[in-house]
Each structure stands twice: as structure tokens, then as C-alpha cells.
DSSP file (Angstrom, degrees, kcal/mol; ACC not computed):
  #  RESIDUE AA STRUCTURE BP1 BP2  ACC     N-H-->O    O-->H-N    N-H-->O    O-->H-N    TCO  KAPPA ALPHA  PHI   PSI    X-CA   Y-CA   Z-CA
    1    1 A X              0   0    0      0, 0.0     4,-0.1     0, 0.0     5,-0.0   0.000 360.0 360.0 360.0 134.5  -68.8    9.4  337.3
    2    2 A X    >   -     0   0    0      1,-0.1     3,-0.9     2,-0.1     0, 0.0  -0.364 360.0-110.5 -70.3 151.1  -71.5   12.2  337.8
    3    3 A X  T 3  S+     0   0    0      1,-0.2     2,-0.1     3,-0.0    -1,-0.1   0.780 107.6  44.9 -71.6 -36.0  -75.0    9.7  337.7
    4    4 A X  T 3  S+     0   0    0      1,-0.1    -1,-0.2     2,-0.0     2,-0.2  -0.272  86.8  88.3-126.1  53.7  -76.5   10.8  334.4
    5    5 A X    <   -     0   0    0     -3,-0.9     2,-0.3    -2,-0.1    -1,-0.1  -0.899  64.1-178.1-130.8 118.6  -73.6   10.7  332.5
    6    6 A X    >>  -     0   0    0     -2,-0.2     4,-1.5     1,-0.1     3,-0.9  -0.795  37.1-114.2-100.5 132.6  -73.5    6.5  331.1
    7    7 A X  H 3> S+     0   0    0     -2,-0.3     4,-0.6     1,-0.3     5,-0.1   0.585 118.6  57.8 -47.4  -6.9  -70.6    5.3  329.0
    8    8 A X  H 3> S+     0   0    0      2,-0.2     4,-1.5     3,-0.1     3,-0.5   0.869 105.7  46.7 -98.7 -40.4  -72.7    4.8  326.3
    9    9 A X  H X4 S+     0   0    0     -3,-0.9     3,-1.4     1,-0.2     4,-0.4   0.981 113.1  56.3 -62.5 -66.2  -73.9    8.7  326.3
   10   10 A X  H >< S+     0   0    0     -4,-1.5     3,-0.9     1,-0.3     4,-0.4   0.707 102.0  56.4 -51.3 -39.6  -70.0    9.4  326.7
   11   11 A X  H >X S+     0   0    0     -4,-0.6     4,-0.6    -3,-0.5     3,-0.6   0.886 102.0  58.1 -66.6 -45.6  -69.2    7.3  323.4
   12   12 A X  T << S+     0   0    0     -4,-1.5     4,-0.5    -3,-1.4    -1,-0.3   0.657  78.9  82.5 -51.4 -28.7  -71.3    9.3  321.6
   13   13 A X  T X> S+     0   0    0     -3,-0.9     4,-2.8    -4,-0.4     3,-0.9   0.844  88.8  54.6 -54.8 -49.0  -69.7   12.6  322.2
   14   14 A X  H <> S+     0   0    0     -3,-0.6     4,-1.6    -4,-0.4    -1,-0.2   0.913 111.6  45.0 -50.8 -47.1  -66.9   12.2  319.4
   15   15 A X  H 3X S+     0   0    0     -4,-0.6     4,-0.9     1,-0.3    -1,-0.2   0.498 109.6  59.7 -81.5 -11.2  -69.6   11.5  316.6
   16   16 A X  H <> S+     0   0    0     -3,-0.9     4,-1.2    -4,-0.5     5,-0.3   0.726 110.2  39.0 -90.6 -51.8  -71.6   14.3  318.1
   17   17 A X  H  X S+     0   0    0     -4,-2.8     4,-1.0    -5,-0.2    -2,-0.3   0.738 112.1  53.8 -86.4 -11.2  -68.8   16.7  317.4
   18   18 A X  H  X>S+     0   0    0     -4,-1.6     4,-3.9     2,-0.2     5,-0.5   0.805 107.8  59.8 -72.3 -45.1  -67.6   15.3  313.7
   19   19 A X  H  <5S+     0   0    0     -4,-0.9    -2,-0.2     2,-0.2    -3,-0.1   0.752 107.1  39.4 -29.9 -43.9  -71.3   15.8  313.0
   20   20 A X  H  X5S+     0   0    0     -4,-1.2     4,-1.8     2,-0.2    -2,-0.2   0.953 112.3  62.7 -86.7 -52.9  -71.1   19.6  313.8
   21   21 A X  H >X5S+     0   0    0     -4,-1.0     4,-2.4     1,-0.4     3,-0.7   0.762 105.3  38.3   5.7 -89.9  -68.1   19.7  312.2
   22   22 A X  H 3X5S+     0   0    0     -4,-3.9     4,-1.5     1,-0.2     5,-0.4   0.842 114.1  58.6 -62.3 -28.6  -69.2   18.6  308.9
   23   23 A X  H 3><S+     0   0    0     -5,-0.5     4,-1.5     1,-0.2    -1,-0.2   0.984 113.5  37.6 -69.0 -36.5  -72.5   20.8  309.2
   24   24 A X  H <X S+     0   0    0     -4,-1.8     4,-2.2    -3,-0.7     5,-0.3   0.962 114.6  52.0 -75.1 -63.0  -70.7   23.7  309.7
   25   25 A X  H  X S+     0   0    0     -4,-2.4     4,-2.1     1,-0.2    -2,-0.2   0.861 115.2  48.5   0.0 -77.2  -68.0   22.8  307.2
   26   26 A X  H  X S+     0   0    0     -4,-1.5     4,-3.2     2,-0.2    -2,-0.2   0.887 109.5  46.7 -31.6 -69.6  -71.0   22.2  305.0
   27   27 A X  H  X S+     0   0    0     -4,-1.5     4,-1.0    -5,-0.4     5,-0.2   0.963 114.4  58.5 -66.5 -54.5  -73.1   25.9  305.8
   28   28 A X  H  X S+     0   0    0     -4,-2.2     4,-2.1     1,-0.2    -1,-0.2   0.744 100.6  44.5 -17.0 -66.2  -69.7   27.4  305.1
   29   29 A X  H  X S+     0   0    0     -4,-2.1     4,-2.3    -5,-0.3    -2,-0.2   0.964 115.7  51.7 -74.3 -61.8  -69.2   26.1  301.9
   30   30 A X  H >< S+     0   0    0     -4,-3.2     3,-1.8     1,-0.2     5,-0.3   0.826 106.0  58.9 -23.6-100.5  -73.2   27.3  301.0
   31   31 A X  H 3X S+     0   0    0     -4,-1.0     4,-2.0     1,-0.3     5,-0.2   0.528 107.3  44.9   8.5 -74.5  -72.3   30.7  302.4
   32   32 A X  H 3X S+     0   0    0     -4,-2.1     4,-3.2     1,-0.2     3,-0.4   0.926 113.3  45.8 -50.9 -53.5  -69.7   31.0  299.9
   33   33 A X  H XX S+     0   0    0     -4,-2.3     4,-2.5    -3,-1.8     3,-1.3   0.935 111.6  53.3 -42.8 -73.6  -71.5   29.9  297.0
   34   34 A X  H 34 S+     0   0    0      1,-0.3     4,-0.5     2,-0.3    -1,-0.2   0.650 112.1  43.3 -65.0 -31.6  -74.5   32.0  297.9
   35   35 A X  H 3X S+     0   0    0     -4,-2.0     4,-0.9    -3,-0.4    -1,-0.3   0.682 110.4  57.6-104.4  -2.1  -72.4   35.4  298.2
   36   36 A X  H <X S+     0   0    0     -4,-3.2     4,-1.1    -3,-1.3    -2,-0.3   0.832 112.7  40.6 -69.8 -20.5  -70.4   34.6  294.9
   37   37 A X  H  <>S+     0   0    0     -4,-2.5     5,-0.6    -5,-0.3     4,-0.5   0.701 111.6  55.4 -92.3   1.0  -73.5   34.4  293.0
   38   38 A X  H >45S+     0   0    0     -4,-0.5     3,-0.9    -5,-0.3     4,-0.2   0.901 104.6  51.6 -75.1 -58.0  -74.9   37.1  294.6
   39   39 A X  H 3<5S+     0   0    0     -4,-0.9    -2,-0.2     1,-0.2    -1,-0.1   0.755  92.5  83.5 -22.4 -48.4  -71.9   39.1  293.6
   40   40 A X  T 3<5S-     0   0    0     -4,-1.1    -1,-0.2     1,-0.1    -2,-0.1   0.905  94.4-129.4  -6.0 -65.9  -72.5   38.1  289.9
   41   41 A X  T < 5 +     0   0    0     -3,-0.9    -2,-0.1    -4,-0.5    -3,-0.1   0.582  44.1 176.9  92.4  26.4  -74.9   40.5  289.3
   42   42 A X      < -     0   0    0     -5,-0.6     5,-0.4    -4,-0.2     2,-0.2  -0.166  38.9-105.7 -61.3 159.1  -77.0   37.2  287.9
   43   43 A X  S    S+     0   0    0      3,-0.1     2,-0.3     2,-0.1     3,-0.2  -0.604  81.1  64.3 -67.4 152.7  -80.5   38.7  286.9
   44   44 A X  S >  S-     0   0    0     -2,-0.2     3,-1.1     1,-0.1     4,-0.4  -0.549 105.4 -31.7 159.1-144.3  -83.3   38.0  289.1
   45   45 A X  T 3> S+     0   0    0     -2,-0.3     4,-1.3     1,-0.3     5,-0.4   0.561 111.3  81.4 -77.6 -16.8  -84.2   38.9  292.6
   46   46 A X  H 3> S+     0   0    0      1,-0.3     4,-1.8     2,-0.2     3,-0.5   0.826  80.8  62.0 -53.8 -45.2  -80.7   38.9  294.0
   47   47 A X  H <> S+     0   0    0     -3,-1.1     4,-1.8    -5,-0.4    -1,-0.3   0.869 116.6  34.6 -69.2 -46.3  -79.8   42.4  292.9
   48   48 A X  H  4 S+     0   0    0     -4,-0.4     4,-0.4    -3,-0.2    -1,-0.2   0.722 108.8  63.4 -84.0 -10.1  -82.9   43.7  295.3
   49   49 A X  H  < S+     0   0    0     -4,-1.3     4,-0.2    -3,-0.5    -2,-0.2   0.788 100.8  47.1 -83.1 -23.9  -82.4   41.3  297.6
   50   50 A X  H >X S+     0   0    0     -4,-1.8     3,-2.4    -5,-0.4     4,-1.1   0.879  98.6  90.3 -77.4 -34.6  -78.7   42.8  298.5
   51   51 A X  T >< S+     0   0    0     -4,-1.8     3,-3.4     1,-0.2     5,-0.2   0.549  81.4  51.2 -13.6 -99.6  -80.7   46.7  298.6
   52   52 A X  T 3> S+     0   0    0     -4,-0.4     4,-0.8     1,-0.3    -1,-0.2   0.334 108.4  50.1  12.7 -53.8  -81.5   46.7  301.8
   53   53 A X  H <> S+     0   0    0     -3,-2.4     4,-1.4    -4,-0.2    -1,-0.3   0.734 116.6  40.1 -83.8 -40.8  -77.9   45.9  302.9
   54   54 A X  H << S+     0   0    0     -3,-3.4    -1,-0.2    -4,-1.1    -2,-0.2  -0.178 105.4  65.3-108.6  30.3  -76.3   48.6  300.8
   55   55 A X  H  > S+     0   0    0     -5,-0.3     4,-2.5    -4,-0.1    -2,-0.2   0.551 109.7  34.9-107.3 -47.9  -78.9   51.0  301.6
   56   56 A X  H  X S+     0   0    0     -4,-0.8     4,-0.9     1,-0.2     5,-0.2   0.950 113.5  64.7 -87.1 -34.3  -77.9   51.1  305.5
   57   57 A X  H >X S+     0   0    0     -4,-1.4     4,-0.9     2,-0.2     3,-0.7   0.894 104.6  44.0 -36.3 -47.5  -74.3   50.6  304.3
   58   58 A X  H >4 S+     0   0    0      1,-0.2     3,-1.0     2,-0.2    -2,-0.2   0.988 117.4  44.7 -86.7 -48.2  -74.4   54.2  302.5
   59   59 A X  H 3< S+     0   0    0     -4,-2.5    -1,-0.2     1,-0.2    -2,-0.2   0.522 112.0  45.3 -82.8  14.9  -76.0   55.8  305.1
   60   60 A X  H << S+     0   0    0     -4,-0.9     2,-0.7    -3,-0.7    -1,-0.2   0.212 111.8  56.6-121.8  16.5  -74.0   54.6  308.2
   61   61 A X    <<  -     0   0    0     -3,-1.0     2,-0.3    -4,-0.9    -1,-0.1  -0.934  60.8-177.7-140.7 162.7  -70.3   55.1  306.5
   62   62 A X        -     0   0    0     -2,-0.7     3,-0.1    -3,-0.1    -3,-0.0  -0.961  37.8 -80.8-157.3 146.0  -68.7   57.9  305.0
   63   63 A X        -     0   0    0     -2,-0.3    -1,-0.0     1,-0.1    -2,-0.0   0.468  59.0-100.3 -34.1 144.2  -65.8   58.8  303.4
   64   64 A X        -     0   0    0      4,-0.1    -1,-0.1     5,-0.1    -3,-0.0  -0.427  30.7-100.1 -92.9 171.7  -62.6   59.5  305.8
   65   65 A X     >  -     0   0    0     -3,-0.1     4,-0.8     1,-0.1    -3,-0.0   0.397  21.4-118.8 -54.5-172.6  -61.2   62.2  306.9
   66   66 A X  H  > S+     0   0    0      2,-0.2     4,-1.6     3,-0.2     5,-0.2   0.822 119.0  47.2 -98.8 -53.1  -58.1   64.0  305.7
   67   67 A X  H  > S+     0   0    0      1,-0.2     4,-1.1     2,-0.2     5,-0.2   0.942 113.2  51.9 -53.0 -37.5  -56.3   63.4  309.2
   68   68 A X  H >> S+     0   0    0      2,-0.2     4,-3.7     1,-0.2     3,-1.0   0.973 109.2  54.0 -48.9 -57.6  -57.5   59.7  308.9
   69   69 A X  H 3< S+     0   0    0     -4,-0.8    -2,-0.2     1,-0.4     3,-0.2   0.828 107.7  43.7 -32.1 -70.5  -56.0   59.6  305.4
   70   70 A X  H 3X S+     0   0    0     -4,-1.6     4,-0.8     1,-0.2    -1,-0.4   0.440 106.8  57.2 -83.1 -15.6  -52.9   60.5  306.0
   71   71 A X  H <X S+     0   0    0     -4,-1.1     4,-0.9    -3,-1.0     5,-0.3   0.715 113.6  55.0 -81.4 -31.9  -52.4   58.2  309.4
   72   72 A X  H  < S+     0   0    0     -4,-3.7     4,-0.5    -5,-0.2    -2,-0.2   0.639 108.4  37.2 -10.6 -53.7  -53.3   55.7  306.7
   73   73 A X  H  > S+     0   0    0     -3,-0.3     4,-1.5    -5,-0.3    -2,-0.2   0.439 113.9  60.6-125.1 -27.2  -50.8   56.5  304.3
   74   74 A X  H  < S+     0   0    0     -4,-0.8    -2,-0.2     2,-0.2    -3,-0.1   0.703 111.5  39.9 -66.7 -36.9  -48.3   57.0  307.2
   75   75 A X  T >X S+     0   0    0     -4,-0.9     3,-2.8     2,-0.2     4,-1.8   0.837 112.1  52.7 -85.2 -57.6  -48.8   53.5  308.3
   76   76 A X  H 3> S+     0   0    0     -4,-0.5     4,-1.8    -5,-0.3     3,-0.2   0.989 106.2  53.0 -45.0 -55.6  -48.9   52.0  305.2
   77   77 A X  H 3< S+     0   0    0     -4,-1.5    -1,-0.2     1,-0.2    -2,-0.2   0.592 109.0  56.2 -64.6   6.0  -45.6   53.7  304.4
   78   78 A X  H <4 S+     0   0    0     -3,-2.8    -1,-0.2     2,-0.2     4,-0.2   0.696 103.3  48.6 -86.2 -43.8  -44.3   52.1  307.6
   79   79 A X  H  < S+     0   0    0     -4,-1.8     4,-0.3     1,-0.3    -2,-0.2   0.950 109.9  52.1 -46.7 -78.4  -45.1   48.7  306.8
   80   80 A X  S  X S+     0   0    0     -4,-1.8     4,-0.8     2,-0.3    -1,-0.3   0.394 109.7  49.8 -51.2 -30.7  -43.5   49.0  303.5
   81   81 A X  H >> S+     0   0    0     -5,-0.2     3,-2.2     2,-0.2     2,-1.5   0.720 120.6  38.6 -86.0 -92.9  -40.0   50.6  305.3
   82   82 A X  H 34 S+     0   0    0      1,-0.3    -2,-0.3     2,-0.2    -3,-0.1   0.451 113.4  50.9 -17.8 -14.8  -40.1   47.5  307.7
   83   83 A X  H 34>S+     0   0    0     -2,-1.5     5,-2.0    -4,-0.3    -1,-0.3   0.741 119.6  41.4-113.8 -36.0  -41.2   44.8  305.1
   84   84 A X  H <<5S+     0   0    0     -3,-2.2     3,-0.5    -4,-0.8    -2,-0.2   0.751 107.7  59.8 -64.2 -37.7  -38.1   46.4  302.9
   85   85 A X  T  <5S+     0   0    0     -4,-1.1    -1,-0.2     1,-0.2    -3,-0.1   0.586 106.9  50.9 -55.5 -26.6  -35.6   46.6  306.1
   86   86 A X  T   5S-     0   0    0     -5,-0.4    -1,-0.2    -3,-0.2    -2,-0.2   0.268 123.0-107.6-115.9  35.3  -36.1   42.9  306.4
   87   87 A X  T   5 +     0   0    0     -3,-0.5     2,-0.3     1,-0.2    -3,-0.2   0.830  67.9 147.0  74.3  39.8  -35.3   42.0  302.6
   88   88 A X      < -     0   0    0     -5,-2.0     2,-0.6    -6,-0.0    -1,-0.2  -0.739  54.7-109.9 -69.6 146.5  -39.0   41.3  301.5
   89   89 A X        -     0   0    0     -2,-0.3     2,-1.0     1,-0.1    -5,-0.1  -0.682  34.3-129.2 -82.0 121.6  -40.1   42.1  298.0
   90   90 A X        -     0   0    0     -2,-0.6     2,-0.8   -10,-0.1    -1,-0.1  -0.536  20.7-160.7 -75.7 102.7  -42.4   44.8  298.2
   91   91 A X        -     0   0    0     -2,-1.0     2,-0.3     2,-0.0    -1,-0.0  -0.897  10.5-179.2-124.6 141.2  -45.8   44.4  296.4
   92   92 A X              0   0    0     -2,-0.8    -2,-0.0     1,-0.1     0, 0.0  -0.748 360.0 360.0 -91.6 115.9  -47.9   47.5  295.6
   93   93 A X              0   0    0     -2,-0.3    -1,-0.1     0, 0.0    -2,-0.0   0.713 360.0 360.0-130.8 360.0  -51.1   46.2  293.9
């Protein structure tokens, strides 16, 4: 056993990693919470606090192209032969 690692430090390890576990678990579950009520549209600061974020969204995408589109629509309609060739019910929604 490498010298400063002690069985008692070793014991510890599990309770160390259930810990993060749950913390993460934990931050996870916030997260969610915190972008459905942001999503709302509740009144107050939220609606300016998301700006920012959809501000650099609108100017770093744009619609796609017409060749994109159609490799799109080409693929899709591939899926949709293959998901029908192996007797799946095909849903459009």
C-alpha cells in the first residue's frame, strides 16, 4: 500500500462518492426547476435575464440552406422507410 494512503482514508472513499452523487443529483434537479420557470414567461427579471442569451443566439445562427433542407427531408424520409420496413408505427408529430 502506497504510504499516504491509510485504511481509514480508503473507507472513506465510498461515502465520498455517494456524496457527489447526491450533490449532483441535487444541482440537476435545481437546473431543471430553474429553466422551467424561466421558460414560464413568469414576470420579473427572468425575461431580461434570458436577453443576453438570445441575443448572441440570433446573431450566431441562421436559417438553413435550401441544399441543407432537402438532405434533411431526405434523411428524415429515410428513417421513416426503415422504421416502416421493420413494422414500426410511424409517428409524424
Amino acid at each position: 500500500m502506497h504510504p499516504h494512503l491509510h485504511a481509514h482514508s480508503l473507507r472513506r472513499v465510498p461515502a465520498a462518492i455517494s456524496l457527489a452523487h447526491r450533490a449532483a443529483a441535487a444541482h440537476r434537479g435545481l437546473s431543471y426547476e430553474v429553466i422551467r420557470f424561466a421558460a414560464s414567461g413568469a414576470a420579473g427579471c427572468w425575461p431580461r435575464s434570458r436577453a443576453p442569451g438570445l441575443w448572441l443566439q440570433r446573431i450566431t445562427t441562421k436559417p438553413p440552406a435550401d441544399d441543407q433542407t432537402a438532405v434533411a427531408i431526405r434523411a428524415l424520409e429515410g428513417a421513416m422507410a426503415l422504421e416502416e420496413a421493420q413494422g414500426g408505427q410511424l409517428v409524424i408529430a
